[in-house]
PyMOL Python script that loads the backbone (N, CA, C, O; Angstrom):
from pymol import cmd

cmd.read_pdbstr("""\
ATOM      1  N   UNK A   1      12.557  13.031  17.156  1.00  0.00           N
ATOM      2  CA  UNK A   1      11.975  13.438  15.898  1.00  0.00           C
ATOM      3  C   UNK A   1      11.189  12.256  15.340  1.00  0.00           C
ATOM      4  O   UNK A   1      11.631  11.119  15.177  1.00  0.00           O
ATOM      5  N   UNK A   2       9.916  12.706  15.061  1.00  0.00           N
ATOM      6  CA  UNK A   2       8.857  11.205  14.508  1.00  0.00           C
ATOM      7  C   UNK A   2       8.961  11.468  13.073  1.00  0.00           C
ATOM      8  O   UNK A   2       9.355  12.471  12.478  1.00  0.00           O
ATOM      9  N   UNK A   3       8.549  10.413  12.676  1.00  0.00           N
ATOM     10  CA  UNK A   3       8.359  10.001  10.782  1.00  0.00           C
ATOM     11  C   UNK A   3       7.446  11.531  10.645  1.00  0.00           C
ATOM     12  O   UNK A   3       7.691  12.040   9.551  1.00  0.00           O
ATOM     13  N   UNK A   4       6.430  12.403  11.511  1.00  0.00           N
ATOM     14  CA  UNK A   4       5.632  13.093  11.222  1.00  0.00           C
ATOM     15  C   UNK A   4       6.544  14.282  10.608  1.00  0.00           C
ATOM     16  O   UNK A   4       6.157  14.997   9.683  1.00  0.00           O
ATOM     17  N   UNK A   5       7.651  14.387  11.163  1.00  0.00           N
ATOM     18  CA  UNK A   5       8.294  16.049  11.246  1.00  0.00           C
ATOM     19  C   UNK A   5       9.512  15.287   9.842  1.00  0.00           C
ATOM     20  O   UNK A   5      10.627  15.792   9.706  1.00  0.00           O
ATOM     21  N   UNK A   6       9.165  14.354   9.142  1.00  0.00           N
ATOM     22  CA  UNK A   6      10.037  13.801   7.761  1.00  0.00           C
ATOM     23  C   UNK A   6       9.206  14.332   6.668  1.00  0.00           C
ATOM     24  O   UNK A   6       8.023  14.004   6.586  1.00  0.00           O
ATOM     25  N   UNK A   7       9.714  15.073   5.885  1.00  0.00           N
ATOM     26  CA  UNK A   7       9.548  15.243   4.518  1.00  0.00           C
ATOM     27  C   UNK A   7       8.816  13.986   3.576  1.00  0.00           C
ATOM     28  O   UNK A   7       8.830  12.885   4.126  1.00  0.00           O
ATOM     29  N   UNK A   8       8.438  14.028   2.763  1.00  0.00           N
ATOM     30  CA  UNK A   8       8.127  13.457   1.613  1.00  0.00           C
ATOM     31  C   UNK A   8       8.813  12.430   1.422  1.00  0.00           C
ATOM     32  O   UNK A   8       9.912  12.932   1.655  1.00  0.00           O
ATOM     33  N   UNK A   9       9.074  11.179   1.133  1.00  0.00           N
ATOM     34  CA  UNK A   9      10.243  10.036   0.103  1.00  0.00           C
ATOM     35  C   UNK A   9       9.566   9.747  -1.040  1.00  0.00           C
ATOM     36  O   UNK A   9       8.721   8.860  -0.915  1.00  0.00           O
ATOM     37  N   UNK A  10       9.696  10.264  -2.181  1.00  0.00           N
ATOM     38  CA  UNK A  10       8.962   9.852  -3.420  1.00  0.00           C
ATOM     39  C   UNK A  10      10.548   8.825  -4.191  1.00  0.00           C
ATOM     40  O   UNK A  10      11.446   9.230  -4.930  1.00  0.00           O
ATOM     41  N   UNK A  11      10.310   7.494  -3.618  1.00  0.00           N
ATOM     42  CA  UNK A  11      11.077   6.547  -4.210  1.00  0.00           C
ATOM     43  C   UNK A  11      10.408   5.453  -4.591  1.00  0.00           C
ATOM     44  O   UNK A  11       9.183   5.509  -4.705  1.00  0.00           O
ATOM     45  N   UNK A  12      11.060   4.364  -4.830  1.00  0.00           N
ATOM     46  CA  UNK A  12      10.342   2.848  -5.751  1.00  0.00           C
ATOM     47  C   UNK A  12      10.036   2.124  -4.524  1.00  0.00           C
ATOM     48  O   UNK A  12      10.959   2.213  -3.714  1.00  0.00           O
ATOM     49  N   UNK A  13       8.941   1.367  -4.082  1.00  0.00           N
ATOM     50  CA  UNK A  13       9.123   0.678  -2.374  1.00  0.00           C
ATOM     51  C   UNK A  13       9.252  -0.319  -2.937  1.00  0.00           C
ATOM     52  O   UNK A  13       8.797  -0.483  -4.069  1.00  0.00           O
ATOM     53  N   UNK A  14      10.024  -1.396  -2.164  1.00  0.00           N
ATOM     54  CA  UNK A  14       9.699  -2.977  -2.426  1.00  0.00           C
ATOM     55  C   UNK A  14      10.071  -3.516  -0.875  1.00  0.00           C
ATOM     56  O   UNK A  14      10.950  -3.322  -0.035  1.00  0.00           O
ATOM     57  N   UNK A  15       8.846  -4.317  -1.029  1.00  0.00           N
ATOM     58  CA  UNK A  15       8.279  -4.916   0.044  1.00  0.00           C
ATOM     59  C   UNK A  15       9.186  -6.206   0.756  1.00  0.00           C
ATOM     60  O   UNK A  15       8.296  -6.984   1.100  1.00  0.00           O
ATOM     61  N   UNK A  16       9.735  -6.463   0.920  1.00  0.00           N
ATOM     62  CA  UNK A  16      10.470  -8.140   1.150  1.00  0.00           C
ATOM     63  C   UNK A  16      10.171  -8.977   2.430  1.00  0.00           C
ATOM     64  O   UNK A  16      10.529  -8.654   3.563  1.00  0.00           O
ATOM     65  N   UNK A  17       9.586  -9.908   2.157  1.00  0.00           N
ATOM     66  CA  UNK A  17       8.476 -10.363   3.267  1.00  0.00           C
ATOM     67  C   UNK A  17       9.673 -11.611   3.601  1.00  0.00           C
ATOM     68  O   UNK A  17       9.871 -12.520   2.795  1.00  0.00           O
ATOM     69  N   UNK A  18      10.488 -11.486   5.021  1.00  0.00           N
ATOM     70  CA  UNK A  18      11.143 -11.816   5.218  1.00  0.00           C
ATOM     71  C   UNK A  18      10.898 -13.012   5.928  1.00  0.00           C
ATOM     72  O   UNK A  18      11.664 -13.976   5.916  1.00  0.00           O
ATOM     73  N   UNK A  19       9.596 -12.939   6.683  1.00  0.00           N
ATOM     74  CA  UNK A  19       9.093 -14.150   7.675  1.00  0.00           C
ATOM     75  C   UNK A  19       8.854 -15.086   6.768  1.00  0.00           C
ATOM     76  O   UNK A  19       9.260 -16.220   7.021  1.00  0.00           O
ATOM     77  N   UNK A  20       8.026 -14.796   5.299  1.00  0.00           N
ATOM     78  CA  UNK A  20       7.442 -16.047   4.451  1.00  0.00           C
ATOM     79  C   UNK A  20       8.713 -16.147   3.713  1.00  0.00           C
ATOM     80  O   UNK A  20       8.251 -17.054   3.021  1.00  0.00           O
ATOM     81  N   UNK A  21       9.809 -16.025   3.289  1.00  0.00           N
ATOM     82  CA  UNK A  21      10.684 -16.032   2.801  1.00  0.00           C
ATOM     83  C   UNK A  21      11.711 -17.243   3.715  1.00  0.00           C
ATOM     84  O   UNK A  21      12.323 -18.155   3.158  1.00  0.00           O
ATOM     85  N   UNK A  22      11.710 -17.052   4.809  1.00  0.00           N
ATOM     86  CA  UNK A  22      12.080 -17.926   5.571  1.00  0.00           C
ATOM     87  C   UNK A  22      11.189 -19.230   5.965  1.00  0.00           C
ATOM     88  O   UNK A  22      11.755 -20.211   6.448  1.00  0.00           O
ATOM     89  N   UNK A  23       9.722 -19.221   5.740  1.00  0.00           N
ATOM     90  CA  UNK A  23       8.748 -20.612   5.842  1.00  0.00           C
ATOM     91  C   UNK A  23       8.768 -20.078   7.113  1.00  0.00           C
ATOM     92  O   UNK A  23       9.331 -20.766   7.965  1.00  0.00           O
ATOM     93  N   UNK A  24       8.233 -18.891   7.497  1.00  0.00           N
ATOM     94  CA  UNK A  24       7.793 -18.227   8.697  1.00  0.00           C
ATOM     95  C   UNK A  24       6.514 -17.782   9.169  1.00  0.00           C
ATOM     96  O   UNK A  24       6.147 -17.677   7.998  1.00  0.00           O
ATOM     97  N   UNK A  25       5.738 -17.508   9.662  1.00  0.00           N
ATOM     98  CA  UNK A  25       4.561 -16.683   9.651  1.00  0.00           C
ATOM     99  C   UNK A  25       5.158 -15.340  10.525  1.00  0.00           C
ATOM    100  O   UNK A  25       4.769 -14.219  10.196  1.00  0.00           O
ATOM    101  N   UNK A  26       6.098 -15.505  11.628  1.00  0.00           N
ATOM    102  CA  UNK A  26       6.563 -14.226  12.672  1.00  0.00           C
ATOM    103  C   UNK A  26       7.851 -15.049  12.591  1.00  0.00           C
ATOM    104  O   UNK A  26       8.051 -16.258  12.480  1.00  0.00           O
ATOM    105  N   UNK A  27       8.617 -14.036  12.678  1.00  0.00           N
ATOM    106  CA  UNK A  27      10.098 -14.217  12.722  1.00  0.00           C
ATOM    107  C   UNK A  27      10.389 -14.341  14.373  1.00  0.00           C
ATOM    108  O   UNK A  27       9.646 -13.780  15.178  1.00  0.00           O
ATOM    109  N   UNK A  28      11.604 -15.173  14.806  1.00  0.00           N
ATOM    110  CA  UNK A  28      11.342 -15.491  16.071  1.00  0.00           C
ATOM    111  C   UNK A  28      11.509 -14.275  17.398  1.00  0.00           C
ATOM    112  O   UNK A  28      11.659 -13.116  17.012  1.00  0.00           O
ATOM    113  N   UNK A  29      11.489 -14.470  18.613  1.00  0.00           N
ATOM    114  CA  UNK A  29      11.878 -13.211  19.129  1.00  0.00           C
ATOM    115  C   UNK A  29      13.702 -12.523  18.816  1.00  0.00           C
ATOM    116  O   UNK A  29      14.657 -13.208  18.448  1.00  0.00           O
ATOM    117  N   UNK A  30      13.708 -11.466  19.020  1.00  0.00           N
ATOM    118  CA  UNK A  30      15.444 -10.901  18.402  1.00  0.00           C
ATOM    119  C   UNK A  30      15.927 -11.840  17.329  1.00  0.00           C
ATOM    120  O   UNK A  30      17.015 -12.417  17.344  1.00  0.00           O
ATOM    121  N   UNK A  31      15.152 -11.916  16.547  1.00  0.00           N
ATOM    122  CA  UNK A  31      16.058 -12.423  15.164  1.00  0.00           C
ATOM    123  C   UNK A  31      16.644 -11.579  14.424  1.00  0.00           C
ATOM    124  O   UNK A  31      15.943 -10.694  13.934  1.00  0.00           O
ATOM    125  N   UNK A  32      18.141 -11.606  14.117  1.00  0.00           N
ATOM    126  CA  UNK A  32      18.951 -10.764  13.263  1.00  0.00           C
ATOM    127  C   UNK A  32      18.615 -10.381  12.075  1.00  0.00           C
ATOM    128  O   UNK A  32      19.199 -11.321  11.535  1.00  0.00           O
ATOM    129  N   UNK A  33      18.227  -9.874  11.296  1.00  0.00           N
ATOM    130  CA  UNK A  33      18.026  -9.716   9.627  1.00  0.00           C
ATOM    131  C   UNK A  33      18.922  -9.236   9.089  1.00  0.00           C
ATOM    132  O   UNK A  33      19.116  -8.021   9.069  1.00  0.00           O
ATOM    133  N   UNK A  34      19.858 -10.326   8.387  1.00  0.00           N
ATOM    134  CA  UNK A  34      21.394  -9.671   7.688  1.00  0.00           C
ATOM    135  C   UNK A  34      20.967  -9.818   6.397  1.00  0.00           C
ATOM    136  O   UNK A  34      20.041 -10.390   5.823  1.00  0.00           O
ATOM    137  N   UNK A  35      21.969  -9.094   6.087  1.00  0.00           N
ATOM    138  CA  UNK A  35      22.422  -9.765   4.084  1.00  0.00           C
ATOM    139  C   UNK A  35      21.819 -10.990   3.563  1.00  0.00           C
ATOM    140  O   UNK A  35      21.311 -11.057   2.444  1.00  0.00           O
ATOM    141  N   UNK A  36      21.875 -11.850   4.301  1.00  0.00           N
ATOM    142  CA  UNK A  36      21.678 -13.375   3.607  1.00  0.00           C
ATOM    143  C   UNK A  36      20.137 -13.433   3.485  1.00  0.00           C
ATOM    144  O   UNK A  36      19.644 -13.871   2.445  1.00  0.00           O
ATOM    145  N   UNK A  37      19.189 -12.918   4.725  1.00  0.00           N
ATOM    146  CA  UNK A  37      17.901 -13.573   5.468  1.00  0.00           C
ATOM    147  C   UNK A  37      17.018 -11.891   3.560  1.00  0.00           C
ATOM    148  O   UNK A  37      16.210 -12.246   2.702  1.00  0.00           O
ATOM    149  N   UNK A  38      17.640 -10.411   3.656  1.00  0.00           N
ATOM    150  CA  UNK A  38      17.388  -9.546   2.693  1.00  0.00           C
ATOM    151  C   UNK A  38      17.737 -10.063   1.567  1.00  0.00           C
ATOM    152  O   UNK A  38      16.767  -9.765   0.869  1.00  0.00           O
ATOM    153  N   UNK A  39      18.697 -10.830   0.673  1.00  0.00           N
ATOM    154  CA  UNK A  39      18.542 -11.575  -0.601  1.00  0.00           C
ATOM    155  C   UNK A  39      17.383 -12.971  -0.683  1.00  0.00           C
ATOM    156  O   UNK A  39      16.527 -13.284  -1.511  1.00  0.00           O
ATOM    157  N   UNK A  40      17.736 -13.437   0.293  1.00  0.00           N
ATOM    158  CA  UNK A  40      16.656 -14.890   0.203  1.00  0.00           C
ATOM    159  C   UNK A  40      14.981 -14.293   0.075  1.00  0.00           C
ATOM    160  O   UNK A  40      14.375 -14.801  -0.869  1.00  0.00           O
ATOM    161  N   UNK A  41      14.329 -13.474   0.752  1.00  0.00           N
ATOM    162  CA  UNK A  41      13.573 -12.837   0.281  1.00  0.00           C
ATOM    163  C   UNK A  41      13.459 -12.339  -1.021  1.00  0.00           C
ATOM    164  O   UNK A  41      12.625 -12.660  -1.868  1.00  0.00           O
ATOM    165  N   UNK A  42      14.509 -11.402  -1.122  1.00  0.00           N
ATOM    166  CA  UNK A  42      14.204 -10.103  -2.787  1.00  0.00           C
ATOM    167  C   UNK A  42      13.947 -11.627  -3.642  1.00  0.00           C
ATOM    168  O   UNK A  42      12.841 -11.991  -4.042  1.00  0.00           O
ATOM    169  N   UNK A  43      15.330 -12.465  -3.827  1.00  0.00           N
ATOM    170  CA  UNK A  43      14.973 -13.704  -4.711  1.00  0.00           C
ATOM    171  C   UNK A  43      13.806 -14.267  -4.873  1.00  0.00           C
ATOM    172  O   UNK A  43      13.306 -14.480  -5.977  1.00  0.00           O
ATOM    173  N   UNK A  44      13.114 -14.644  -3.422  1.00  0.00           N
ATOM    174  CA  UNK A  44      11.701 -15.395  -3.429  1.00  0.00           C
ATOM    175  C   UNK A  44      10.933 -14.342  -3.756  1.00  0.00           C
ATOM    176  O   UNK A  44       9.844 -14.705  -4.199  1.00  0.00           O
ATOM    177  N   UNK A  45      11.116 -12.887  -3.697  1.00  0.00           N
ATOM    178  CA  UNK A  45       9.690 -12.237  -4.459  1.00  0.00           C
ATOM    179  C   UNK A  45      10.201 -11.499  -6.102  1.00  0.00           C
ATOM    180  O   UNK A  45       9.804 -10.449  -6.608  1.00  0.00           O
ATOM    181  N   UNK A  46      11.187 -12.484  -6.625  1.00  0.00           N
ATOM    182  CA  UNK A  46      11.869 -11.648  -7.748  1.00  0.00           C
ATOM    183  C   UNK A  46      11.934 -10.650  -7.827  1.00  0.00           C
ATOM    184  O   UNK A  46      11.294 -10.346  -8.833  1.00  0.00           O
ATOM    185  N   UNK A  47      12.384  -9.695  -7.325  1.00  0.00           N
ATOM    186  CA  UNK A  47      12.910  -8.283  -7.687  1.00  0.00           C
ATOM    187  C   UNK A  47      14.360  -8.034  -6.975  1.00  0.00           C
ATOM    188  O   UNK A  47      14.870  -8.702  -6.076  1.00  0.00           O
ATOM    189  N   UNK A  48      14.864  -6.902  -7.623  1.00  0.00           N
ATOM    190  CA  UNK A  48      16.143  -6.435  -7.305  1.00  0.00           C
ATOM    191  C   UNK A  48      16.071  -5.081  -6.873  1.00  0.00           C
ATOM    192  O   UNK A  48      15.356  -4.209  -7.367  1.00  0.00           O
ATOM    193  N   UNK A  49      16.952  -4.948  -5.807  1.00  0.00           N
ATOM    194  CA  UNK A  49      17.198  -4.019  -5.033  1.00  0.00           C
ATOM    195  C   UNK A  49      17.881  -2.638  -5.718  1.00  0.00           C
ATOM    196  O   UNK A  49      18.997  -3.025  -6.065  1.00  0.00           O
ATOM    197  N   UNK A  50      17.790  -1.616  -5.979  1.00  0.00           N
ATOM    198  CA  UNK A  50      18.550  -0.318  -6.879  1.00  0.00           C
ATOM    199  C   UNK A  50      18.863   0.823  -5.421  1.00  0.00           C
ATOM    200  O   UNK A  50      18.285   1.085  -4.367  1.00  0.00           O
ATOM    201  N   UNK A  51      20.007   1.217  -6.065  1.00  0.00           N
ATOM    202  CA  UNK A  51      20.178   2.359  -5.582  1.00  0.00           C
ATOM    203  C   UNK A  51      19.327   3.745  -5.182  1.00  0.00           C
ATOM    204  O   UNK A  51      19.130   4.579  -6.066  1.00  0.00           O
ATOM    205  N   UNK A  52      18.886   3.941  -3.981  1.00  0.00           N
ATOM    206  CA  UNK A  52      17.415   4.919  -4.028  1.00  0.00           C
ATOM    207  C   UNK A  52      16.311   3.772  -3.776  1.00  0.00           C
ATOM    208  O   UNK A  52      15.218   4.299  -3.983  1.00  0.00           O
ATOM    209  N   UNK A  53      16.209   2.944  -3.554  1.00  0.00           N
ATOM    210  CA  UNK A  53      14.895   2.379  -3.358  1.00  0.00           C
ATOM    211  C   UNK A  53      14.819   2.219  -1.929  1.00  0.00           C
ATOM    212  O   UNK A  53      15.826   2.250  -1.223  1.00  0.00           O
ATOM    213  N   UNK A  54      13.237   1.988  -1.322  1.00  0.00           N
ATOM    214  CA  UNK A  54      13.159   2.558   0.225  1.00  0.00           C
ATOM    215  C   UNK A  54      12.186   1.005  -0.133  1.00  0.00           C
ATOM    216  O   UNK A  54      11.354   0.679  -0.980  1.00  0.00           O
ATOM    217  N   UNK A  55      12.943   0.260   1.196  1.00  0.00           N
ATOM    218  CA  UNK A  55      12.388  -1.357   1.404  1.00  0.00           C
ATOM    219  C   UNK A  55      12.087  -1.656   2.916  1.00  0.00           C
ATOM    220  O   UNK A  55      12.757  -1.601   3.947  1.00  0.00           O
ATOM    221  N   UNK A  56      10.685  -2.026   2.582  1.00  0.00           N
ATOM    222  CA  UNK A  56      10.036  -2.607   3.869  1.00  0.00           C
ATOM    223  C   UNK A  56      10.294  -3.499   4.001  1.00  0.00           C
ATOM    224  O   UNK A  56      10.118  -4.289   3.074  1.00  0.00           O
ATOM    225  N   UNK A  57      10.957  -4.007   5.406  1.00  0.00           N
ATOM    226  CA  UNK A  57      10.850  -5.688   6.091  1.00  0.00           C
ATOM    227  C   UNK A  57       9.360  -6.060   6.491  1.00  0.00           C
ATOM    228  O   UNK A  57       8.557  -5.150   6.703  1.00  0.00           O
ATOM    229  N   UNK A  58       9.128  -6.885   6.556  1.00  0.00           N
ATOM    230  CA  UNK A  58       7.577  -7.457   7.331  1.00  0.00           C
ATOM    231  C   UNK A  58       8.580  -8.766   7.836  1.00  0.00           C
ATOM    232  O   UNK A  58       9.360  -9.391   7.117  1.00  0.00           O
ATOM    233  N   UNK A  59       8.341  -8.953   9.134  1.00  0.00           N
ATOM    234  CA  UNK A  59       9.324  -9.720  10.284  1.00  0.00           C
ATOM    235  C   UNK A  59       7.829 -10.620  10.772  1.00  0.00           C
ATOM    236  O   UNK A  59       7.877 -11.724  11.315  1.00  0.00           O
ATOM    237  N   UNK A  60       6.417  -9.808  10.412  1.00  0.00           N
ATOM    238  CA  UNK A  60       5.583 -10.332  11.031  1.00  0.00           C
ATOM    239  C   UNK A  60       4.935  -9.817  12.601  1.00  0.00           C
ATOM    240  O   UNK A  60       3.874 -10.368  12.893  1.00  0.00           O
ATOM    241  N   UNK A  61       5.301  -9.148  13.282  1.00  0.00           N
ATOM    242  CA  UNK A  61       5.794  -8.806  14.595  1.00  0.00           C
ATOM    243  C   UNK A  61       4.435  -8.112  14.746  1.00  0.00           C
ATOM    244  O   UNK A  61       3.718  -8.186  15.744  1.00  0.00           O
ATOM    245  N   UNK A  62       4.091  -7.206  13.261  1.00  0.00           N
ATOM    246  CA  UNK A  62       3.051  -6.262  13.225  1.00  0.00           C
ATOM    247  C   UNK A  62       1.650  -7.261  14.018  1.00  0.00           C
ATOM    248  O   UNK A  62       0.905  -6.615  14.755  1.00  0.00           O
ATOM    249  N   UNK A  63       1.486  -8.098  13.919  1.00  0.00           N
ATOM    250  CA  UNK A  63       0.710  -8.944  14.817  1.00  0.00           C
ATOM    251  C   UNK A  63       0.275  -8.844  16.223  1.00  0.00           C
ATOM    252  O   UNK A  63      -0.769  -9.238  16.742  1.00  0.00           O
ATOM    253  N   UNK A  64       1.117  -8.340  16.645  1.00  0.00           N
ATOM    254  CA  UNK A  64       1.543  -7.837  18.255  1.00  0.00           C
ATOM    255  C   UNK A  64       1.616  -6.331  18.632  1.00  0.00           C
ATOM    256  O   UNK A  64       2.264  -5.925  19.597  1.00  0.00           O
ATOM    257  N   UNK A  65       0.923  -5.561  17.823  1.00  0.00           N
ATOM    258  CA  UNK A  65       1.010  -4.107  17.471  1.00  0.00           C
ATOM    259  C   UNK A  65       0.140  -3.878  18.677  1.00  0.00           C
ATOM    260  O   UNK A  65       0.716  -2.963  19.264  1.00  0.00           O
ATOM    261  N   UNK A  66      -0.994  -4.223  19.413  1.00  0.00           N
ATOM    262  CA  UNK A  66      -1.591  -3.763  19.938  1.00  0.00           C
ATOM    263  C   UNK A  66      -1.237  -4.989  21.301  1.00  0.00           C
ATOM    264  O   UNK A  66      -2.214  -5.546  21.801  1.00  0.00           O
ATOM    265  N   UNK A  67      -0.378  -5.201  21.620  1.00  0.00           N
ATOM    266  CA  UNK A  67      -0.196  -5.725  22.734  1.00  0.00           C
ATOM    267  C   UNK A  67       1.766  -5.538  22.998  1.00  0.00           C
ATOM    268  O   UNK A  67       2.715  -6.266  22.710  1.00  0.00           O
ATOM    269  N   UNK A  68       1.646  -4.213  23.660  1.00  0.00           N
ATOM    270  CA  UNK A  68       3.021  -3.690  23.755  1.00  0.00           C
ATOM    271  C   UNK A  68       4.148  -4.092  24.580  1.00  0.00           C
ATOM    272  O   UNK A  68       5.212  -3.479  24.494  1.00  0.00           O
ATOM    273  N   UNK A  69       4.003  -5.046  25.351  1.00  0.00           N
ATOM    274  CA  UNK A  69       5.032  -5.407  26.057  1.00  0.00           C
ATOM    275  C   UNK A  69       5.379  -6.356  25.464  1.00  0.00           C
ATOM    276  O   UNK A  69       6.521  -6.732  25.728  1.00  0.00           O
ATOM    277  N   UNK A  70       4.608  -7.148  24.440  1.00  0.00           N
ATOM    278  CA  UNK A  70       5.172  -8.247  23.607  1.00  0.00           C
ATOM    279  C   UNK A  70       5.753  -7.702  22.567  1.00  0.00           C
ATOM    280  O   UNK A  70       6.896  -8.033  22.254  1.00  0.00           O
ATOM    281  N   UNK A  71       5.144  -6.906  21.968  1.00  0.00           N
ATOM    282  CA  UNK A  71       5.761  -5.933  20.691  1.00  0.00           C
ATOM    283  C   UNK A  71       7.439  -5.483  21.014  1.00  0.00           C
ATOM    284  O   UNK A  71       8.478  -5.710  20.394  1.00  0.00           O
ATOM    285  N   UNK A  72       7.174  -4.818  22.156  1.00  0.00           N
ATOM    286  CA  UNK A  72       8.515  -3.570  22.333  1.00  0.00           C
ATOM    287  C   UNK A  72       9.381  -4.640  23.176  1.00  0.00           C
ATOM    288  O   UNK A  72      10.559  -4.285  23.167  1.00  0.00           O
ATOM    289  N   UNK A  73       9.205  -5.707  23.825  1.00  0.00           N
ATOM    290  CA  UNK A  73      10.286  -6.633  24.371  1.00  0.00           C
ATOM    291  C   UNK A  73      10.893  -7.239  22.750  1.00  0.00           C
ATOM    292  O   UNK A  73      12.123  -7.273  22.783  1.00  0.00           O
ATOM    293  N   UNK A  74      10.618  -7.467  22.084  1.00  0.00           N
ATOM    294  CA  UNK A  74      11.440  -8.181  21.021  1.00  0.00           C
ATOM    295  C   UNK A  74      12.148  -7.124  20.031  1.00  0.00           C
ATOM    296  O   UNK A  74      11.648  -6.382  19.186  1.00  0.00           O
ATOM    297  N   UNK A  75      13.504  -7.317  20.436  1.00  0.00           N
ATOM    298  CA  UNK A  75      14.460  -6.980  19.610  1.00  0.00           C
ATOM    299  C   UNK A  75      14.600  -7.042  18.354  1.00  0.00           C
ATOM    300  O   UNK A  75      15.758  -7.330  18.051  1.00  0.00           O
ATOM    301  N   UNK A  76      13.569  -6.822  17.043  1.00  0.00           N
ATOM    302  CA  UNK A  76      13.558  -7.258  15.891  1.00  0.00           C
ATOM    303  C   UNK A  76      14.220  -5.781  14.739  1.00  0.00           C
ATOM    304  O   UNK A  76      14.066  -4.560  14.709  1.00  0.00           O
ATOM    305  N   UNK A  77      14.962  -6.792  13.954  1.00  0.00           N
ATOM    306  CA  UNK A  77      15.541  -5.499  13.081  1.00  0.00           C
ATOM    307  C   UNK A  77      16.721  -6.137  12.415  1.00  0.00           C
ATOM    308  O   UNK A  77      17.216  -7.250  12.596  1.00  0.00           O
ATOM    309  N   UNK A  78      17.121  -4.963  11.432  1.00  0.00           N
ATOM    310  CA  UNK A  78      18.552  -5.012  10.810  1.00  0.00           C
ATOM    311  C   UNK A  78      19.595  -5.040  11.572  1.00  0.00           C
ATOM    312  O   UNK A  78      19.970  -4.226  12.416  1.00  0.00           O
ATOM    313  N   UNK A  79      20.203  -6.370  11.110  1.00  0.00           N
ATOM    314  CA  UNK A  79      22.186  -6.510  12.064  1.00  0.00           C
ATOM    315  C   UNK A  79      22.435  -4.667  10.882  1.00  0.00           C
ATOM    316  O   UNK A  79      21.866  -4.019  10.003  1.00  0.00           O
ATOM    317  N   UNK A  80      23.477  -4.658  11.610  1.00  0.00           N
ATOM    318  CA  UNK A  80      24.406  -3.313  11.055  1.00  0.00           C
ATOM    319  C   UNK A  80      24.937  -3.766   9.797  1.00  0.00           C
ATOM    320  O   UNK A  80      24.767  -3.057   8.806  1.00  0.00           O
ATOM    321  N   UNK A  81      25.562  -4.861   9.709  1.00  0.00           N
ATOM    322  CA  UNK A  81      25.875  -5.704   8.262  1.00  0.00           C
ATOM    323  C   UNK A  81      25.354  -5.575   7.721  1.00  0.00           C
ATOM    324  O   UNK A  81      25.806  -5.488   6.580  1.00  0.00           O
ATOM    325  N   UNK A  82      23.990  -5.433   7.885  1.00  0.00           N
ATOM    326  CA  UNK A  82      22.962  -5.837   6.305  1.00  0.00           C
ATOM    327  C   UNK A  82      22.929  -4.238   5.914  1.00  0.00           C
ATOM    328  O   UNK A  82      22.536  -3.963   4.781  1.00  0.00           O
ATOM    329  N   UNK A  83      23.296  -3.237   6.741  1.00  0.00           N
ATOM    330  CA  UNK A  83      22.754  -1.986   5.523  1.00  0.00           C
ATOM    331  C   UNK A  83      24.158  -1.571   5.598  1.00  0.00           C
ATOM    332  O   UNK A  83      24.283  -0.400   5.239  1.00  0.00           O
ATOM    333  N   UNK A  84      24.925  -1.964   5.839  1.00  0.00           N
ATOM    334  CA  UNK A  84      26.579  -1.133   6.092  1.00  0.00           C
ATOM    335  C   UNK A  84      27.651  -1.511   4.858  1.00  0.00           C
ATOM    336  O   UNK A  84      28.751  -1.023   4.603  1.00  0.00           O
ATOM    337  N   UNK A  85      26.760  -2.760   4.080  1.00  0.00           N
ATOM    338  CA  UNK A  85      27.499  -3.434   2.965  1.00  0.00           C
ATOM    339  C   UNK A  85      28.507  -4.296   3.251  1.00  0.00           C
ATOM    340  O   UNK A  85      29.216  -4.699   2.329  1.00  0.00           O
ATOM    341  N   UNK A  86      28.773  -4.800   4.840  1.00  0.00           N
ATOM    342  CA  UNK A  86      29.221  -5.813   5.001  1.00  0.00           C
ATOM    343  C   UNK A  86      28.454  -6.706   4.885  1.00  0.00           C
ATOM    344  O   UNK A  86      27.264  -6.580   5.172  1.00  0.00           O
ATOM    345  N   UNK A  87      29.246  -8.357   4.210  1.00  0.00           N
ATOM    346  CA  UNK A  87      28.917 -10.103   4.836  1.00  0.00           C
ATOM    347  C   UNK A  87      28.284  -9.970   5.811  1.00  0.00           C
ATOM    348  O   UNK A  87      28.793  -9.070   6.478  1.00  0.00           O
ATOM    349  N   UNK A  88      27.259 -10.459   6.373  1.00  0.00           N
ATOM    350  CA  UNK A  88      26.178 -11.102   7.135  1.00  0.00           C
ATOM    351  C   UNK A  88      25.180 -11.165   7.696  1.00  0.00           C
ATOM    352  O   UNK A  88      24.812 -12.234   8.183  1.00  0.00           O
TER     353      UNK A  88
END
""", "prot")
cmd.dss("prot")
cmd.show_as("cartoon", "prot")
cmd.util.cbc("prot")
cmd.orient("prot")
């Protein structure tokens, strides 16, 4: 099932630019994004996270969008911690 065959999300977006948040330009290959790496961001772009809000990572990666074996070899994303409401 693609994002195409998804309904509507009319929620608040906030953006959290996780690579510059870290003094990054691309986050490295399979880097974890937990709890810690999603506050150090929201902080560096002042805003707070609410219940119902739909948040983009930028890891940077989008760089490599058109060169797919570099793109789809790197493991980039949320540890399970960071959206499960566990530490880390």
């Amino acid at each position: 099932m693609g994002i195409d065959a998804t309904p509507p999300v009319v929620r608040r977006g906030i953006l959290l630019d996780v690579a510059r948040a870290l003094g990054k330009k691309v986050l490295p290959n399979a880097f974890p994004i937990g709890r810690r790496e999603l506050e150090t961001a929201a902080k560096k772009e002042r805003v707070s996270l609410k219940s119902g809000d739909v948040v983009l990572v930028r890891t940077g990666w989008a760089q490599y969008w058109k060169d797919p074996v570099k793109f789809v070899a790197n493991e980039k994303g949320l540890r399970e911690s960071s959206w499960m409401g566990r530490n880390g």
